[in-house]
N, C-alpha and C positions, 0 to 999 in steps of 0.2 A: 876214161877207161883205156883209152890208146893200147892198143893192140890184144886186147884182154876181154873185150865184151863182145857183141852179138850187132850185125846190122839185118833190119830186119822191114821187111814190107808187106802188109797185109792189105788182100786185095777180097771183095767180097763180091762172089759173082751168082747168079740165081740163090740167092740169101745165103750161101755157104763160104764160110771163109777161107780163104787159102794162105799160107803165107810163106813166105820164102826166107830164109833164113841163113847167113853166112858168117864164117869169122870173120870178125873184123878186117885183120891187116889181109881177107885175099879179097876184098872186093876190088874190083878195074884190076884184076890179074888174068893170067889166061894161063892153062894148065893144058901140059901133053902127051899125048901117048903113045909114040909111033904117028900114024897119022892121025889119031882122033886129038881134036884140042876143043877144047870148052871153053868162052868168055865165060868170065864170073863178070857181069856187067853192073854198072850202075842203074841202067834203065831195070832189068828184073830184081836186082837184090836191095839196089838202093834204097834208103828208107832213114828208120830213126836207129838210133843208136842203143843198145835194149842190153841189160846185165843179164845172166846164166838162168836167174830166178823167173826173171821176165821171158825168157826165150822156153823155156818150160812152161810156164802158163798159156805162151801162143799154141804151142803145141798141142798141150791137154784139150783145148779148146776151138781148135781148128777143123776144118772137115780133110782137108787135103795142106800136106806139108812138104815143100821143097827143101833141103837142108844141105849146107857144104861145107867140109872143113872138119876136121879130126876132133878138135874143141866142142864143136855143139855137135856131132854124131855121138860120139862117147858119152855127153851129158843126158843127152835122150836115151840111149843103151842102157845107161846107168839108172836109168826111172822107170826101166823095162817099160818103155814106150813104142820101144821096135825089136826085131829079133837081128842078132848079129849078120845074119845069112843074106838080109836086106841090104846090107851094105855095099857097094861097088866104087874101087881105084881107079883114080885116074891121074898117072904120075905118082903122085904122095899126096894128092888130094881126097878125101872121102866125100860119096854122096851119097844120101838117102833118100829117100821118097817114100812117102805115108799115105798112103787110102786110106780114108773111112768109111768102111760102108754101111749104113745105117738103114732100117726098114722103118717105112711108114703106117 
């Protein structure tokens, strides 16, 4: 896929899945804003290597979604999976983040 697909790591914690999800080519990057700067790490994002189709199915099916990078924000936008207003810059980086809140 090289620099074109989705790295991606799903973690499952009191039986709900979470999973984190970045472009490819910014993982081991760091991003800045004035003073705020963000590792995009290996250890939280690191994981398998996952196509656009795949990176949508984690989402649909996840309880809670970390997401970074202008490629897979857009892609979830575009499946109206979040609302644009959720979105927040850092640098020219994009991040999202997805609650699910669901009743028992």
């Amino acid at each position: 896929m090289s620099g074109q697909g989705f790295v991606a790591r799903v973690v499952t914690w009191e039986g709900t899945a979470h999973v984190n999800i970045c472009d490819e080519e910014l993982l081991g990057t760091k991003v800045q804003d004035g003073s705020l700067e963000m590792q995009i790490s290996r250890d939280y994002f690191g994981g398998e290597l996952i196509s656009s189709d795949e990176a949508v199915q984690l989402v649909r099916s996840c309880a809670v979604a970390n997401l970074v990078g202008r490629r897979i924000v857009h892609r979830v936008l575009a499946e109206k999976l979040a609302a644009p207003g959720a979105v927040r810059t850092i640098g020219d980086v994009a991040f999202l983040m997805i609650f699910k809140f669901t009743g028992s």
